[in-house]
Backbone as a chain_set.jsonl record, in Angstrom:
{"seq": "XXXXXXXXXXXXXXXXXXXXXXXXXXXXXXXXXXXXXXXXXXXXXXXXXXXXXXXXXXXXXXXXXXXXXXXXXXXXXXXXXXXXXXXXXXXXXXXXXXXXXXXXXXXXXXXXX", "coords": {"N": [[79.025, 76.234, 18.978], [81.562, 75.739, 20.724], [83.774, 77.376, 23.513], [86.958, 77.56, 25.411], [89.336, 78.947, 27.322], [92.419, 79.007, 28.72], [94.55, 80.376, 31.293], [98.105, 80.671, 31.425], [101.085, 81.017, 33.756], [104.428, 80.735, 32.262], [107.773, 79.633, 32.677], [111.461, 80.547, 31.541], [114.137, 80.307, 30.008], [116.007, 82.828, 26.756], [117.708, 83.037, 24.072], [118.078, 85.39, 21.289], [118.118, 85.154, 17.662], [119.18, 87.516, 15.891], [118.814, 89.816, 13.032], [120.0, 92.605, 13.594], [121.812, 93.894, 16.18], [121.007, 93.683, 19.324], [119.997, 93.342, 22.725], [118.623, 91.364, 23.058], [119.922, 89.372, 22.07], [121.639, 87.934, 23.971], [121.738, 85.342, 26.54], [118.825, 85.692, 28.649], [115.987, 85.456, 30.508], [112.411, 85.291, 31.061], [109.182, 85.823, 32.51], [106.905, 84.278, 31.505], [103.65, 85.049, 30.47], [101.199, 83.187, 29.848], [97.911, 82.086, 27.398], [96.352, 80.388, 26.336], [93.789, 79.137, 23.808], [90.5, 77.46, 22.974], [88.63, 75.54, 21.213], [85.754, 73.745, 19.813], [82.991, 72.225, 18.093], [81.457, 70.334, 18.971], [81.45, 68.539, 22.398], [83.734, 66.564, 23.801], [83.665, 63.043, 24.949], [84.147, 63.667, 27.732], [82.494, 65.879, 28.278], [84.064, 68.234, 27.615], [85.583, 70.384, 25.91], [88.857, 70.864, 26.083], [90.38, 69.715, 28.425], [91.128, 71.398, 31.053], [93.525, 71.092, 32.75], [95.306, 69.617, 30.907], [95.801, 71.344, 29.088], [97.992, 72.933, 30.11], [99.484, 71.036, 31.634], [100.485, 70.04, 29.004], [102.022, 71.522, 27.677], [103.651, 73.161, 29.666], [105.423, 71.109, 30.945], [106.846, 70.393, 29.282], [108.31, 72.551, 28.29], [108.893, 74.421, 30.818], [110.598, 76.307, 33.096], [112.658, 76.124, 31.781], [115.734, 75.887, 28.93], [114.79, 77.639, 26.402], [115.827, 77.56, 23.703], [117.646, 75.481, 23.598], [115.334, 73.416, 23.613], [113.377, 74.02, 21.703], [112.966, 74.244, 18.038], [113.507, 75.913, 16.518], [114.316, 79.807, 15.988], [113.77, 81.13, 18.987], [111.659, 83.398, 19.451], [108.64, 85.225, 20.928], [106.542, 85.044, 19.209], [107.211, 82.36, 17.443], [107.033, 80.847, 19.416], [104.202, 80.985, 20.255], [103.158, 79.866, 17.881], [103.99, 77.353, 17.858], [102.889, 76.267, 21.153], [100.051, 76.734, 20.217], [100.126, 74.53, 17.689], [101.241, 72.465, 19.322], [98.47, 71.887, 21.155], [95.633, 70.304, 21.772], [92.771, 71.043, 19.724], [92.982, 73.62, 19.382], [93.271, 77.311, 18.427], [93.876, 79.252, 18.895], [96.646, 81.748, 20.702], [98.238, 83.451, 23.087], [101.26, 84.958, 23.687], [103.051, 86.774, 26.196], [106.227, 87.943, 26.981], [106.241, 90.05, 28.75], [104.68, 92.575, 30.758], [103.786, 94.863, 28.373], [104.574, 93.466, 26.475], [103.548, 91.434, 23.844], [102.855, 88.42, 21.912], [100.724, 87.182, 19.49], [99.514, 84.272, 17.655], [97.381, 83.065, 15.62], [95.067, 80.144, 14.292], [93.772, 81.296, 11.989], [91.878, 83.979, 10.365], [90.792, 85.611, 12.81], [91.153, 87.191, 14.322]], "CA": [[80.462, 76.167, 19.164], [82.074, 75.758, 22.547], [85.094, 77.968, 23.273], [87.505, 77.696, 26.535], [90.784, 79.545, 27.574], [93.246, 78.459, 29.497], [96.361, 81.083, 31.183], [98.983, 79.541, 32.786], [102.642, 81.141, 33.372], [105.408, 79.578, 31.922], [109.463, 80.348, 33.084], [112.276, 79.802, 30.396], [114.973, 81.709, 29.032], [116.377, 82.363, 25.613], [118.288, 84.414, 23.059], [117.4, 85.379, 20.088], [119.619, 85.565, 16.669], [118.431, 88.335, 14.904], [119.622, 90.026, 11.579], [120.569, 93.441, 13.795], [122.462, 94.257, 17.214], [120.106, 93.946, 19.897], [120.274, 93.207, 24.009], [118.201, 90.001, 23.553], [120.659, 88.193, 21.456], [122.04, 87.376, 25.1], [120.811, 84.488, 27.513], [117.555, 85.806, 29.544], [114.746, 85.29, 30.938], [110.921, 85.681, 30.798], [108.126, 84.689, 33.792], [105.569, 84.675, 30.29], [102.061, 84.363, 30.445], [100.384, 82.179, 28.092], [96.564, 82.073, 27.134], [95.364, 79.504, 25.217], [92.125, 79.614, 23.595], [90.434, 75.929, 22.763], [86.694, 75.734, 20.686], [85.264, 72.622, 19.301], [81.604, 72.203, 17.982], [81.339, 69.214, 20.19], [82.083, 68.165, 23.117], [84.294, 65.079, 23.758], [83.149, 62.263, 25.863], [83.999, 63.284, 29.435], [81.398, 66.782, 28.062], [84.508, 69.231, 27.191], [86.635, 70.907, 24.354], [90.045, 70.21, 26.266], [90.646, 69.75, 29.64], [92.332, 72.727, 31.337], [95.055, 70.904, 33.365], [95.801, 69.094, 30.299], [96.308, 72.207, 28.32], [99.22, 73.478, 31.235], [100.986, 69.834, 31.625], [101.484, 69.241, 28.002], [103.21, 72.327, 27.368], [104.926, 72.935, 30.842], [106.015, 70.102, 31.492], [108.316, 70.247, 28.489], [109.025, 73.773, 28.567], [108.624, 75.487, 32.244], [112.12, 76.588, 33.314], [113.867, 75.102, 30.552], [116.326, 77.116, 27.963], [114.165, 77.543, 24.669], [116.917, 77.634, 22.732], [117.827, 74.242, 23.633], [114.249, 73.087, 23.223], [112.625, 74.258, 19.946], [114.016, 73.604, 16.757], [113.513, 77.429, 15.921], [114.722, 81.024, 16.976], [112.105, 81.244, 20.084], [110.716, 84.574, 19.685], [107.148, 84.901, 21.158], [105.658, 84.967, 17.838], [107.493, 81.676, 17.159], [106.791, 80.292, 20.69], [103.096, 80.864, 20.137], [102.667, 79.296, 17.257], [104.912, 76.086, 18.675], [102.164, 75.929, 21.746], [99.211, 75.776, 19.642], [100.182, 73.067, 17.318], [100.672, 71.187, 20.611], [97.579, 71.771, 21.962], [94.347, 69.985, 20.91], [91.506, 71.906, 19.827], [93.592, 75.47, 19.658], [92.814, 78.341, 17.17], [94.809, 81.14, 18.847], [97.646, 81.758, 21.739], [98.584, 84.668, 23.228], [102.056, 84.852, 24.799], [103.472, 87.64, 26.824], [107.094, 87.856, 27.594], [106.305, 91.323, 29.515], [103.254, 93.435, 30.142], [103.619, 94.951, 27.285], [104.805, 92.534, 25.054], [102.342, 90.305, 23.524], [103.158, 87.746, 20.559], [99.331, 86.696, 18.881], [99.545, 83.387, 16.701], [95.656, 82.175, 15.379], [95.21, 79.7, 12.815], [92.112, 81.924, 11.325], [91.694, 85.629, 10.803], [89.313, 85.903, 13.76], [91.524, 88.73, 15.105]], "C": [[80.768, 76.419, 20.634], [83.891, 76.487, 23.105], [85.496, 77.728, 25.221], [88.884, 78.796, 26.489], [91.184, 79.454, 28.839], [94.551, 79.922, 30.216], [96.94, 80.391, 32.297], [100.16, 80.879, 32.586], [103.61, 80.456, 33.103], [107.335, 80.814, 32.558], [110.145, 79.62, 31.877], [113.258, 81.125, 30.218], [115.335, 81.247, 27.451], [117.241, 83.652, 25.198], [118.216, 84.238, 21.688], [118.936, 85.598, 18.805], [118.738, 86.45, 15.79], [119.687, 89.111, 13.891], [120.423, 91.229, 12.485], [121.15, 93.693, 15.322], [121.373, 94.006, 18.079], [120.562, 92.867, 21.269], [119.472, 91.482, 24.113], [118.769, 89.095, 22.533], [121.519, 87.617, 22.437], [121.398, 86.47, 25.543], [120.325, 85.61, 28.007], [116.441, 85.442, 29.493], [113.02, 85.91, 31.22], [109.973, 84.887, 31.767], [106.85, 84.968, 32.297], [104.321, 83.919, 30.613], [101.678, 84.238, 28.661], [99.01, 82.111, 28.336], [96.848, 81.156, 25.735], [93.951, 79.59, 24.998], [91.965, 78.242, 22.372], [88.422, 76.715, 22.121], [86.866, 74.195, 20.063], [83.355, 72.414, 18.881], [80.745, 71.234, 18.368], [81.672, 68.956, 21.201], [82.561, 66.986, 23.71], [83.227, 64.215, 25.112], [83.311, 62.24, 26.995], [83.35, 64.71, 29.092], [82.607, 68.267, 28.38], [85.153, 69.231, 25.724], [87.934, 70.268, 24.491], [89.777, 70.416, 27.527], [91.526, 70.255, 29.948], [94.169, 72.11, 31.901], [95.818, 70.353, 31.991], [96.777, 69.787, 29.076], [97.606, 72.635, 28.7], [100.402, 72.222, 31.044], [101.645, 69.784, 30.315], [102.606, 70.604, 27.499], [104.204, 73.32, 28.604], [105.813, 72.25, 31.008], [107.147, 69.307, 30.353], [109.152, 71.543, 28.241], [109.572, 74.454, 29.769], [110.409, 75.407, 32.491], [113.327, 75.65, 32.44], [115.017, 76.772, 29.341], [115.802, 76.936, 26.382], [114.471, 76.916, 23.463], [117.464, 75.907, 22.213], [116.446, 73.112, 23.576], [113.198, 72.9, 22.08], [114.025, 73.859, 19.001], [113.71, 74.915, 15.941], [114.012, 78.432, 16.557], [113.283, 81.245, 17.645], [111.832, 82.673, 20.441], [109.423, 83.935, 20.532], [106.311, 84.428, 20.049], [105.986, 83.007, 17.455], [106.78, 80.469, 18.335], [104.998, 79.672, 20.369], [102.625, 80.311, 19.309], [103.22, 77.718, 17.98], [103.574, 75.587, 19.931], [100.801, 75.458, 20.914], [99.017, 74.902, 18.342], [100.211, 72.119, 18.199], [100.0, 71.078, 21.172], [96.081, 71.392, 21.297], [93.342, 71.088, 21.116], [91.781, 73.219, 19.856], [93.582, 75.995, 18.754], [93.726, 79.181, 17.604], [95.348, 80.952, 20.372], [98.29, 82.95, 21.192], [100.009, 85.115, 24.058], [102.8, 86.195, 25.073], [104.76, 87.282, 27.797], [107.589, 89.047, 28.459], [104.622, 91.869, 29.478], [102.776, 94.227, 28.98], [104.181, 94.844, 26.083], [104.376, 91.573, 24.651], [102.192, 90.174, 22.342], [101.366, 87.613, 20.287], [99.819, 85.568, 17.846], [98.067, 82.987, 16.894], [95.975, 81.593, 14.224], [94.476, 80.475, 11.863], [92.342, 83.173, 11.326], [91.008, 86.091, 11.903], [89.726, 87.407, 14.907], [90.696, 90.103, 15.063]], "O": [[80.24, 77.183, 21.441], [84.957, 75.891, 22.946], [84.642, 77.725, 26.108], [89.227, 79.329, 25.434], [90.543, 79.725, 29.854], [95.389, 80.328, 29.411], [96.628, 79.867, 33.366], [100.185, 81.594, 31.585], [103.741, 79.414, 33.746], [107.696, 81.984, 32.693], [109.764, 78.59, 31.321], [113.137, 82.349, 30.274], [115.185, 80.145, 26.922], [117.405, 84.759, 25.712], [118.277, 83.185, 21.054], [120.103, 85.964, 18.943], [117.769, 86.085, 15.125], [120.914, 89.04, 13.945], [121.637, 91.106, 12.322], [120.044, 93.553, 15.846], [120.371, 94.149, 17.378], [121.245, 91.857, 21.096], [119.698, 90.644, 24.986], [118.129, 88.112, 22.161], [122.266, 86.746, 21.991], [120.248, 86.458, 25.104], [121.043, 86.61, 27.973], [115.878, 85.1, 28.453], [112.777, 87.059, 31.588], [109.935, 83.66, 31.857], [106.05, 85.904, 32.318], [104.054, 82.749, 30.889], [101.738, 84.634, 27.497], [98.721, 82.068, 29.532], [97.356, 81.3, 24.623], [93.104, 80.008, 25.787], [92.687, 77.968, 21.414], [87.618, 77.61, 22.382], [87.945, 73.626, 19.892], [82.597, 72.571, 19.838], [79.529, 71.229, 18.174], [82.876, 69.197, 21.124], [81.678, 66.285, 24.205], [82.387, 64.681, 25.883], [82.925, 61.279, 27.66], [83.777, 65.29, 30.09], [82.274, 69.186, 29.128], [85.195, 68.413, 24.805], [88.37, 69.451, 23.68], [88.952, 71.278, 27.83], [92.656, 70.005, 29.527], [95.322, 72.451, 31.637], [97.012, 70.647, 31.941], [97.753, 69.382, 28.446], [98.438, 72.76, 27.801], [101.551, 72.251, 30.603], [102.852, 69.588, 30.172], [103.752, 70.494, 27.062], [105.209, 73.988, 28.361], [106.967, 72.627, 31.216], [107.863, 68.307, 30.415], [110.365, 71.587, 28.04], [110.661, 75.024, 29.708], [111.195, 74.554, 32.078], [114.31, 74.919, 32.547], [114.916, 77.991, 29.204], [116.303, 76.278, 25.471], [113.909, 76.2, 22.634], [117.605, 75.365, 21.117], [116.731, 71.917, 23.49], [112.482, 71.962, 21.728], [115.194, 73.482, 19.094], [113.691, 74.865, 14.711], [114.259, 78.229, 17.746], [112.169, 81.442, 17.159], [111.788, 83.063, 21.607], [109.175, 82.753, 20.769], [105.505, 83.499, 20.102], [104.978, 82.344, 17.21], [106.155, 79.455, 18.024], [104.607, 78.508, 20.281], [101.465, 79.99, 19.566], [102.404, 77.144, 18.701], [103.17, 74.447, 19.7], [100.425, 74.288, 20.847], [97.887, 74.589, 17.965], [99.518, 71.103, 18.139], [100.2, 70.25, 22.061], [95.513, 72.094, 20.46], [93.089, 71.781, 22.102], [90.952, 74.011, 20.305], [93.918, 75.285, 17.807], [94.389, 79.853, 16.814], [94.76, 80.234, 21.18], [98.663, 83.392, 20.105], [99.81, 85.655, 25.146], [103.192, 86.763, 24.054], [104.704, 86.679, 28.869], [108.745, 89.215, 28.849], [103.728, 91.7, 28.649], [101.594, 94.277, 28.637], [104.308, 95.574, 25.1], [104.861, 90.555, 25.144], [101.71, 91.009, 21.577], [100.744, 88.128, 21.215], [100.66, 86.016, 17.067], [97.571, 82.657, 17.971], [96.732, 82.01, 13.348], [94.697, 80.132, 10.702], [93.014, 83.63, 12.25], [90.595, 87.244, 11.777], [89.14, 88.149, 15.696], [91.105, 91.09, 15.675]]}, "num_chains": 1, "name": "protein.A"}
């Protein structure tokens, strides 16, 4: 098995709708780091899993300084976020996104936690 990981930062804001009172049901913003994490038990025909830049453009380059909110078709928690990246990313088991140092969503398809 062949495993990679990718971190990029991503910019965006959002606000959340949650069931109780809370400061991030306002617009703001997050500089979040993202980790992707790519495996395959082959490796494709140019001899990887995914190709790193490819991992960054496809989900920058529809998110990066954008407003979430207006982007997903869900309330964009991290937790939500993270799963949202790796369905769009080939070859992805698990994404790690951090909208602070110590705040860090986990979505894996697998128990491998």
């Amino acid at each position: 098995m062949y495993y990679i990981t990718k971190r990029f930062e991503l910019a965006g804001c959002h606000s959340l709708k949650l069931s109780y009172e809370s400061k991030c049901s306002r617009l703001h913003g997050h500089n979040w780091i993202v980790t992707v994490y790519c495996r395959a038990r082959s490796l494709n025909s140019d001899g990887m899993v995914t190709d790193f830049s490819h991992i960054k453009e496809r989900i920058t380059s529809y998110l990066d300084h954008g407003n979430f909110n207006e982007l997903l078709p869900f309330n964009p928690t991290a937790e939500n976020i993270a799963r949202w990246i790796c369905e769009h990313t080939d070859n992805c088991y698990r994404v790690d996104v951090a909208e602070s140092e110590g705040n860090i969503a986990i979505y894996t398809t697998d128990d491998s936690i």
